[in-house]
C-alpha positions as CSV (number, residue, x, y, z in Angstrom):
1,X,0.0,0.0,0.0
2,X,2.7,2.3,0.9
3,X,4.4,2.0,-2.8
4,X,1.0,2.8,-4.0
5,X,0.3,6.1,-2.2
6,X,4.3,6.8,-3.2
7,X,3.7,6.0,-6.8
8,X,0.4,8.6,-6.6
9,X,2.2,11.5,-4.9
10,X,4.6,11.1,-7.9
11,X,1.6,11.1,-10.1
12,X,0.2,14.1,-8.5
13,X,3.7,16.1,-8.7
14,X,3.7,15.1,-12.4
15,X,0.6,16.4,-13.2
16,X,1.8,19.9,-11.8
17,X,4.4,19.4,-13.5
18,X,2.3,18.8,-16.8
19,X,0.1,22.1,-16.4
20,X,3.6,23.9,-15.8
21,X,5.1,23.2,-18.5
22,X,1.8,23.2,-21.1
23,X,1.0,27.1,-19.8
24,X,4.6,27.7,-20.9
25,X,4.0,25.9,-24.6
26,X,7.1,23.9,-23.6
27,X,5.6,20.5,-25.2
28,X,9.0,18.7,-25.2
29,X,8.3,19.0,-21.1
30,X,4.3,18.3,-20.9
31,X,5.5,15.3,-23.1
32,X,7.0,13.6,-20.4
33,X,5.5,15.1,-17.8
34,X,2.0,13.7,-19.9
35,X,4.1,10.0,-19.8
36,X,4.7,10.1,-16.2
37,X,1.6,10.9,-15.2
38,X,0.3,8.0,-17.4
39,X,2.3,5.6,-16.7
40,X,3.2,5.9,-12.6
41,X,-0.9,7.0,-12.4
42,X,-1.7,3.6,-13.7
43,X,0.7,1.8,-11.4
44,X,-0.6,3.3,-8.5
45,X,-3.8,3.3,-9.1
46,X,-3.6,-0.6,-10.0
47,X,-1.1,-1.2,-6.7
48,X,-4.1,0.3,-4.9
49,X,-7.1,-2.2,-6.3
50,X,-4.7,-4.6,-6.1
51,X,-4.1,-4.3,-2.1
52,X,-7.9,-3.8,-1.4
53,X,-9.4,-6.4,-3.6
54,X,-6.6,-9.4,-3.6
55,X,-5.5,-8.9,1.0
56,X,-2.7,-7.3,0.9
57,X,-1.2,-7.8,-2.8
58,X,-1.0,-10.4,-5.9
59,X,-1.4,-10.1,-9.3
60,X,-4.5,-8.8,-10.5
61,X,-5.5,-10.5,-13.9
């Protein structure tokens, strides 16, 4: 649960990050700013199902 609440906060800092960067038109930055928020917001958000619907962990197919 813990990496899961990390892997958000990272998420949420990204998608500051991501409004940043798209005010200033630098879309080299929103670009990966846009890929971290994809990809560490799907971790996280499937760390987080995964602990409250499989006790405490485990794949989730």
């Amino acid at each position: 649960m813990f990496l899961g609440l990390i892997t958000l906060g990272v998420t949420i800092l990204s998608l500051f990050g991501l409004i940043k960067e798209a005010k200033r038109k630098n879309f080299f930055g929103a670009g990966f700013a846009f890929v971290s928020v994809a990809v560490f917001g799907w971790f996280s958000i499937r760390t987080i199902i995964g602990v409250i619907f499989t006790d405490g962990g485990g794949v989730v197919a």
